[in-house]
C-alpha angles and dihedrals in degrees: 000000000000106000111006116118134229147184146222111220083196090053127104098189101079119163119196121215092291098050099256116131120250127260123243086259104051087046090051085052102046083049088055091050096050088043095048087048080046093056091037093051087046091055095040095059090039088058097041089045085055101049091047087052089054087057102044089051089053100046085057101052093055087046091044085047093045099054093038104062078036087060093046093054090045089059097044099055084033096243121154106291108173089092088057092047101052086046095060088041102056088044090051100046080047094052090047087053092051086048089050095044088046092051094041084054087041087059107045088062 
């Protein structure tokens, strides 16, 4: 973008707005406020990572619960079931990946 100025936390040649360099000090700064956005980024998607993981959980055991009392009363009347099936299969073998990603993640801390 034509214009718009950027840095290099890694640089040592900052220039402020008048075209000085900046001293030691200012660059240290600078580094301190790109490592603590950085941390709070980190913690913000974690956060975020973590809520949309508790949905998703939950979405799939009221599907999982769903199908599953859907599969039992279609075997019971003898209806077609393999839909039903496949349904609670697919939810369980989603809620098991969430509970591997969550204790790989568990673990990693």
């Amino acid at each position: 973008m034509p214009g718009a100025h950027s840095y290099d936390a890694g640089s040592e040649d900052f220039d402020d707005a008048d075209g000085e360099p900046l001293s030691p000090e200012q660059v240290e700064e600078l580094r301190r406020y790109e490592e603590e956005r950085e941390a709070k980024r980190i913690r913000r998607d974690t956060r975020s990572w973590k809520a949309v993981g508790w949905v998703v959980a939950a979405a799939l055991l009221v599907l999982l619960y769903d199908s599953s009392g859907a599969l039992l009363t279609a075997l019971d009347d003898d209806r077609p079931w393999a839909g039903h099936a496949a349904t609670a299969g697919c939810a369980t073998l989603g809620l098991l990946a969430l509970l591997a990603l969550a204790l790989r993640a568990w673990r990693r801390r």
